[in-house]
C-alpha positions in Angstrom: 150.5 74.7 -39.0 150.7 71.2 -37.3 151.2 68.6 -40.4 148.2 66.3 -38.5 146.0 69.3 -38.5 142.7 67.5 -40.3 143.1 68.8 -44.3 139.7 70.0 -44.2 140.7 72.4 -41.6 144.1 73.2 -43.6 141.9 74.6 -45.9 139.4 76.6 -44.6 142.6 78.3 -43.0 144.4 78.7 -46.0 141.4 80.0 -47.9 140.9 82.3 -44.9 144.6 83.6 -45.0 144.0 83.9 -48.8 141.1 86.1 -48.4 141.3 88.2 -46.0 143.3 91.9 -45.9 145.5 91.7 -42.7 147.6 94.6 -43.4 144.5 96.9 -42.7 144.6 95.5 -38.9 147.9 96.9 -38.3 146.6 100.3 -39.0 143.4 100.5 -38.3 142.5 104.2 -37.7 143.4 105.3 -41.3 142.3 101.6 -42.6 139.3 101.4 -45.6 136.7 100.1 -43.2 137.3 102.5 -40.6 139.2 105.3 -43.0 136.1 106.9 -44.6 134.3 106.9 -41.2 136.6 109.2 -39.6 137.2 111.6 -41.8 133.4 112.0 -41.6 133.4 112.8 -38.0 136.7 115.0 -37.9 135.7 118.4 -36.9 137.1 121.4 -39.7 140.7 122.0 -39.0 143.7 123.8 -40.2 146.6 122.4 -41.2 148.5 121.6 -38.2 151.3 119.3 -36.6 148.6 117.7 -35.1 145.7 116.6 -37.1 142.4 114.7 -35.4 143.9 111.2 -37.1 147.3 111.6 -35.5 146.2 113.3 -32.1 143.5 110.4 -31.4 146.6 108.2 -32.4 149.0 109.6 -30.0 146.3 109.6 -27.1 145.4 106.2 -27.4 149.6 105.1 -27.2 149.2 107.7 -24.2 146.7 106.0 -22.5 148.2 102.1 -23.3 151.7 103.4 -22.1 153.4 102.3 -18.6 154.4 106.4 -18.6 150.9 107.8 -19.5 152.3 111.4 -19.6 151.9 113.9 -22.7 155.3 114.6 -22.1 156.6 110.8 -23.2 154.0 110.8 -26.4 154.9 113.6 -27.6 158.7 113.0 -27.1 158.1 110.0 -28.9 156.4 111.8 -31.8 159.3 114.2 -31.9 162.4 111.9 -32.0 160.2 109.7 -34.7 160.2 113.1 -37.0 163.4 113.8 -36.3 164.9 110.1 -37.0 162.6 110.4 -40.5 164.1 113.7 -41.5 160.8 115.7 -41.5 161.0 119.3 -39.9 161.7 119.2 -36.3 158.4 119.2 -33.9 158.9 120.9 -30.6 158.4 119.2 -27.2 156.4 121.6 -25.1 153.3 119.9 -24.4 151.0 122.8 -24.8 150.1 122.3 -29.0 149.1 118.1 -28.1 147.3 119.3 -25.3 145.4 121.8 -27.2 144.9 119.3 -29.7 143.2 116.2 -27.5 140.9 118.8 -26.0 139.7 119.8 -29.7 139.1 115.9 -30.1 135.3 115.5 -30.7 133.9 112.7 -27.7 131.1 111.9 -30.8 133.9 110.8 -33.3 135.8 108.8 -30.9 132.7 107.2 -29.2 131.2 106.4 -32.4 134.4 105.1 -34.3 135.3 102.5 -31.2 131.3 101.1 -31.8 131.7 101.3 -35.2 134.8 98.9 -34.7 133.4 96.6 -32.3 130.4 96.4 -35.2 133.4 95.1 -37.5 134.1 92.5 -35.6 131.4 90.8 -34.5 129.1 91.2 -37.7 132.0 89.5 -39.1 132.4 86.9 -36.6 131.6 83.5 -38.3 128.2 81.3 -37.3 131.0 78.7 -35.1 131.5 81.2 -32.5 128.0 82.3 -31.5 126.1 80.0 -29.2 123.3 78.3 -31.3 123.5 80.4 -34.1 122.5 83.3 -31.8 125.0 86.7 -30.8 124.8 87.0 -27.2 126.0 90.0 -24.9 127.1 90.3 -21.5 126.4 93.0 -19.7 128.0 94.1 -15.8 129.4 97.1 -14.2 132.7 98.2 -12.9 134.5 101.5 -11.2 137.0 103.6 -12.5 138.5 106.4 -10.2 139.7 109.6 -12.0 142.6 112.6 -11.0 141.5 114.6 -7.6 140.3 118.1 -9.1 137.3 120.0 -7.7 135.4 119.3 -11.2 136.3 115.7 -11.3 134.8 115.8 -7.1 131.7 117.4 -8.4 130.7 115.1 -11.6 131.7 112.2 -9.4 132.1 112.9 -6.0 134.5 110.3 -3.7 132.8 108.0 -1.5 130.5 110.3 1.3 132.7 108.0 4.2 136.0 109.3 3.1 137.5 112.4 4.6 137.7 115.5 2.3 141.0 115.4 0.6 141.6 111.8 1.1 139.9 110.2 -1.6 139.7 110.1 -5.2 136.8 110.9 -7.5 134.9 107.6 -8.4 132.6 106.8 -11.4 130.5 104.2 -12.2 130.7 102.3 -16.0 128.7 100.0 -17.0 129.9 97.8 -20.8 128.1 95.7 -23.0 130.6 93.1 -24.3 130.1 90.6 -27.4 130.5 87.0 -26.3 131.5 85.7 -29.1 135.0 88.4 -29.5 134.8 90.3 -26.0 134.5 93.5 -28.5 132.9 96.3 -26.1 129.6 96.9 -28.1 128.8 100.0 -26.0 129.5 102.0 -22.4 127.6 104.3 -20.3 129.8 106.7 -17.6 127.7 107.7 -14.4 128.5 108.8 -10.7 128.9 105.9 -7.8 125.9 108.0 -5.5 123.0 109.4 -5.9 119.6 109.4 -8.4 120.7 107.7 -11.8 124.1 106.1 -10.0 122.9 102.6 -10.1 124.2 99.6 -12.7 120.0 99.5 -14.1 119.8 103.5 -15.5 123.1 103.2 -17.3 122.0 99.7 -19.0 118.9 101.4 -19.9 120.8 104.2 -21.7 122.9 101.3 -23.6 119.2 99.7 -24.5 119.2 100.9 -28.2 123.0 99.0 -28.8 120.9 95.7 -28.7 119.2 94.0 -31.5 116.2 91.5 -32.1 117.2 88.0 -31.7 120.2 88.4 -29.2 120.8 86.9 -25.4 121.3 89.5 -22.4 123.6 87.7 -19.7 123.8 89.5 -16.7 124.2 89.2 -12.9 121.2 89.7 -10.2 121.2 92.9 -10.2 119.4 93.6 -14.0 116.8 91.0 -13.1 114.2 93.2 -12.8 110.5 93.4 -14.2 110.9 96.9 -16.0 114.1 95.6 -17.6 112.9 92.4 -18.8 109.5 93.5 -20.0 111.5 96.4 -22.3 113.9 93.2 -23.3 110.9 91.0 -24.6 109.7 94.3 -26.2 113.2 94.4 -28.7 113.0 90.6 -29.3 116.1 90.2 -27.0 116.0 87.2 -24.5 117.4 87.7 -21.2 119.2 85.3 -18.5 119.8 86.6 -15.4 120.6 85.1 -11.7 117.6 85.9 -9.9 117.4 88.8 -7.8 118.1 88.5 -4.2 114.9 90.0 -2.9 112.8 87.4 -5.3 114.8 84.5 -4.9 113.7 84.0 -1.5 110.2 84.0 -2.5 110.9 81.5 -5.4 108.9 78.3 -4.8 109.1 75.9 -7.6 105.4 74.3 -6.9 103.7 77.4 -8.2 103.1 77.8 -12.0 104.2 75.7 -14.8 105.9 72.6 -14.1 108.5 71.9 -16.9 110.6 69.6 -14.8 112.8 69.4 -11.9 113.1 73.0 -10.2 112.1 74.2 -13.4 109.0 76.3 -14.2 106.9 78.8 -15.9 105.4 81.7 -13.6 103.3 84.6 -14.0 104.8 88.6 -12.8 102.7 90.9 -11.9 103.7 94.5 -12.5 104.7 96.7 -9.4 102.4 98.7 -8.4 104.9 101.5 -7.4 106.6 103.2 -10.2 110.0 103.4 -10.4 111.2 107.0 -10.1 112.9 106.7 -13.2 109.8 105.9 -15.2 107.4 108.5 -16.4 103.9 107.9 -16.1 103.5 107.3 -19.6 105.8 104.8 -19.4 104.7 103.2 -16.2 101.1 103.1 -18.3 102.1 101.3 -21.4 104.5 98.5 -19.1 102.4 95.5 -19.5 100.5 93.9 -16.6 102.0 90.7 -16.2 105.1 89.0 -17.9 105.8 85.1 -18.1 109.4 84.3 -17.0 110.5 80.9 -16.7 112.9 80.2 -13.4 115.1 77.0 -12.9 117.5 76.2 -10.5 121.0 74.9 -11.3 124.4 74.6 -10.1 123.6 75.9 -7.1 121.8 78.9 -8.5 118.5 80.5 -9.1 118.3 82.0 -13.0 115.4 84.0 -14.7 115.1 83.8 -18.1 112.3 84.3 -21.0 113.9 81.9 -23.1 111.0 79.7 -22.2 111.2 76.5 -24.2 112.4 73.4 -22.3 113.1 71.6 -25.4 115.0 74.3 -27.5 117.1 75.8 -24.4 117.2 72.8 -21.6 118.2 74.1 -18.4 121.3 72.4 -18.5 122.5 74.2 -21.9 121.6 77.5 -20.3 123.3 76.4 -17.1 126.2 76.4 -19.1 125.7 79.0 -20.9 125.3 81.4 -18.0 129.3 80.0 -17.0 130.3 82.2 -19.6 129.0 85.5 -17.9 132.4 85.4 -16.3 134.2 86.2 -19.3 132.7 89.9 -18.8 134.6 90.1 -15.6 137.5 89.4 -17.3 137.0 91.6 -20.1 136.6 94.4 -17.5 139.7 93.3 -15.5 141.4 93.5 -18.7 140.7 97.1 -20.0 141.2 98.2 -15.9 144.6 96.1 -14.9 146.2 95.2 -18.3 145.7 99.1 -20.4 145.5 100.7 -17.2 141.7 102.5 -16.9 141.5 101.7 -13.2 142.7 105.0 -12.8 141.6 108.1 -15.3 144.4 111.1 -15.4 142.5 113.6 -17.1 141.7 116.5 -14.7 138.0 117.7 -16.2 134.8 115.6 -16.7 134.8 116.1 -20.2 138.8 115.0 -20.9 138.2 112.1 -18.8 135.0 110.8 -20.5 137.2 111.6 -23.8 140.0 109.1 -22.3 137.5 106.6 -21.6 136.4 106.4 -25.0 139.8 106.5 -25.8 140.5 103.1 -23.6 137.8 101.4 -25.6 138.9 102.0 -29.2 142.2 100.8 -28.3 141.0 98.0 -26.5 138.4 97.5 -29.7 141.5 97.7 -31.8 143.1 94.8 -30.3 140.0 93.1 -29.8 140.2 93.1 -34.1 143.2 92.0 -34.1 142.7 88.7 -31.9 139.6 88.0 -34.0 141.9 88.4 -37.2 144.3 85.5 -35.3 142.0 83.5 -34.6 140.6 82.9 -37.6 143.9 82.9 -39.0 144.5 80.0 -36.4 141.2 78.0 -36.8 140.4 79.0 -32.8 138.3 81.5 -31.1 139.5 84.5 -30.1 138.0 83.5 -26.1 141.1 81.2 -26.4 143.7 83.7 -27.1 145.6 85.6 -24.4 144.9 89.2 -24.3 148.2 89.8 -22.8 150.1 88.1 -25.4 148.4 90.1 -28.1 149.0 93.7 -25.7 152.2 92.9 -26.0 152.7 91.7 -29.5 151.2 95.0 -30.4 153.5 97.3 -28.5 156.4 96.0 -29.9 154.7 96.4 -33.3 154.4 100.0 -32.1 157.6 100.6 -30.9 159.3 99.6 -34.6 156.8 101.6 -36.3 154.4 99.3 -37.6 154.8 97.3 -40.6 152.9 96.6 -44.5 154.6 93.5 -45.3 151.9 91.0 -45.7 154.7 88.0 -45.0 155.7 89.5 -41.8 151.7 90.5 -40.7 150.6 87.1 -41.2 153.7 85.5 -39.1 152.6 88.3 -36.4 149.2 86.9 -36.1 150.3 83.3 -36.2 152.6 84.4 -33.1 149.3 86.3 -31.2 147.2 82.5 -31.7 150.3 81.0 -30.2 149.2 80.4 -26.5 146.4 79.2 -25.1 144.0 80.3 -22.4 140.8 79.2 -20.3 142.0 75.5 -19.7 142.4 75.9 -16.1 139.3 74.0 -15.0 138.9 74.2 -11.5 141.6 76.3 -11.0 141.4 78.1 -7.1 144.0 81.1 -6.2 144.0 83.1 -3.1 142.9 87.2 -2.9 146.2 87.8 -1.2 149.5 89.2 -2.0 152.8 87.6 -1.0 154.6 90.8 -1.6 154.2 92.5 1.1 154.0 97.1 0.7 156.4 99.9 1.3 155.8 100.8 5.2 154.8 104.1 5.0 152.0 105.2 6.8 148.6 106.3 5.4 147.6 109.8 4.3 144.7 110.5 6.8 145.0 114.5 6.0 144.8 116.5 3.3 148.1 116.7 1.6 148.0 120.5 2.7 148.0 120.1 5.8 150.7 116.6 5.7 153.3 118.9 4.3 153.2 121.6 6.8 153.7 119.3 9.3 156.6 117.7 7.8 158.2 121.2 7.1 157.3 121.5 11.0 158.0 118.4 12.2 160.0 116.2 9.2 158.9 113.1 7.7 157.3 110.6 10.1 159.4 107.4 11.0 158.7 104.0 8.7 156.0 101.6 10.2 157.4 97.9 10.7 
């Protein structure tokens, strides 16, 4: 701790430090908040090698290791026995397999909400915006292995080539501000009815409470969405949609100041194919909205005071939708869930859920350094603390609250997000392996090179 840190801040660190059970974070799965949780949702099981604790265990290192395989984790699993002096565990593959595919998608679904729900009810009144929680929602794609029932739950794009492509899915994540916890994710195919960002929020509705803010991008400002929003006491702010914003014109309605006004919407009078006509029925006619314009931008929003929420302060508020892009790029680039391995529907959706809790699990862990540090955890590197972990992992964890609380100090170490203005290129410098495409199914490719050998290196 710097010796000029102010002594009022000493203290509330200290007092923090003082109060607060770190050793739990370090093992959260078998942890008192989250301990009595899971044994509730194990299924029945025999004694086994692998029990639903460990197995969920072992997938999520799986799924957070460079490898990825079954093959490594279990390895690993059996050389820790062996190194211990417990009875030897064989490596065939077959018994962990067996094992994940008994895993229960309700238990690890509901324990990875459960422990974003740890986090940011505990999150203190400094890190919310106003005293209020606010969630970010957006979308994202994930592809998953090339099997015929991974094509059929979520077929590759229509203008690829059979046998070229990859199965692609559609996930949409509500993410707490305030901890970039995920709160709660909804899996859905990239074509077809029920494909688009809007039905998947809609199933993630009932995640939401009364008195939070909805960020999101154009594509959720709609009238159906923000009428059921209003509804649940949640206030939305949005970019406006692309269709309305042309129509936007800032001398109709309200004036509450400079490109800044209240405005009446009428409902559509086409119902959505989604909605029932019982729902379409009870929608209400119109809805007041307030638009503004600022930095460069049209936003919607039903926060509708100019005095409590200034556009400026939303303006600035809205800035931080990006942190949901990075949250995303996170749990795809830095765990790895760009790509799912599992070969069926259901393993993959299990994987998923598996990517979450672990990246939940860390999530806990930077909010646990953060207060530890006196910071907020949007100012920690999620990197760093990846990392941190790992090696934390690889030693075999550790109970020593001396050596936990040094480990946290380390994860609150560096510093992120002060790169204002900061401009990179969408380019790579190093430049790809010169082999050519695979414009046939793999089939075919390797008849020909059995026919013909391997084709010559592009330049």
């Amino acid at each position: 701790m710097h010796p000029n840190q102010p002594a009022a801040q000493r203290q509330r660190v200290l007092a923090h430090i003082a109060d607060t059970d770190v050793g739990g974070f370090f093992d959260l799965l078998t942890a008192p908040q989250l301990l009595d949780r899971g044994e509730a949702l194990q299924p029945p099981f025999r004694e086994r090698v692998y029990s639903p604790t460990e197995t969920l265990a072992m997938f999520m290192t799986q799924a957070l290791s460079a490898d990825g395989s079954c093959r490594a984790v279990v390895n690993a699993a059996a050389v820790r026995r062996a190194l211990d002096g417990d009875a030897p565990l064989a490596t065939n593959t077959s018994a962990y397999c067996q094992a994940r595919a008994r895993l229960p998608l309700p238990m690890i679904a509901t324990l990875a909400r459960e422990a974003a729900g740890l986090v940011t009810k505990a999150a203190p009144g400094w890190w919310l915006w106003q005293g209020r929680r606010v969630r970010l929602v957006d979308g994202a794609t994930v592809t998953l292995s090339d099997t015929p029932q991974n094509q059929a739950k979520y077929p590759q794009p229509a203008s690829q080539k059979a046998g070229l492509g990859f199965p692609i899915a559609r996930l949409v994540a509500l993410v707490c501000l305030a901890t970039g916890a995920v709160l709660d994710a909804a899996l859905g195919p990239c074509a077809g009815k029920g494909s688009d960002e809007q039905t998947l929020l809609r199933e993630l509705l009932d995640s939401l409470q009364s008195g939070e803010i909805l960020l999101g991008d154009a594509f959720y400002a709609t009238y159906f969405l923000l009428c059921e929003l209003v509804r649940r006491g949640v206030d939305g702010l949005f970019e406006q949609h692309g269709a309305r914003k042309r129509s936007t014109d800032f001398r109709l309605g309200e004036r509450l100041g400079a490109r800044d006004h209240l405005i009446v919407l009428t409902k559509p009078k086409k119902r959505p194919d989604w909605m029932s006509p019982e729902e379409y029925a009870c929608a209400p006619a119109t809805l007041t909205v307030r638009e503004f314009q600022a930095g460069g931008k049209i936003m919607v929003t039903t926060l509708l005071c100019p005095k409590a929420t200034p556009k400026s302060m939303l303006k600035v508020l809205y800035r931080q939708r990006w942190h949901v892009e990075l949250d995303l790029r996170n749990l795809k680039t830095t765990l790895g869930m760009e790509h799912l391995r599992c070969k069926t529907p259901a393993m993959a959706l299990k994987e998923l859920w598996v990517y979450l809790l672990a990246y939940t699990l860390i999530r806990l862990l930077m909010a646990q350094a953060a207060l530890v540090a006196d910071q907020i955890p949007r100012q920690l590197s999620f990197k760093h603390v990846v990392q941190i972990w790992g090696c934390v992992l690889q030693r075999g964890g550790t109970r020593d609250s001396v050596c936990i609380h040094a480990l946290l100090v380390m994860m609150a170490e560096p510093r992120v997000g002060r790169r204002a203005g900061r401009i990179e290129p969408r380019a790579l410098k190093r430049r790809l392996k010169s082999y050519p495409l695979l414009t046939k199914p793999r089939k075919i490719a390797r008849e020909e090179v059995r026919e013909h050998g391997h084709p010559k290196k592009q330049r």
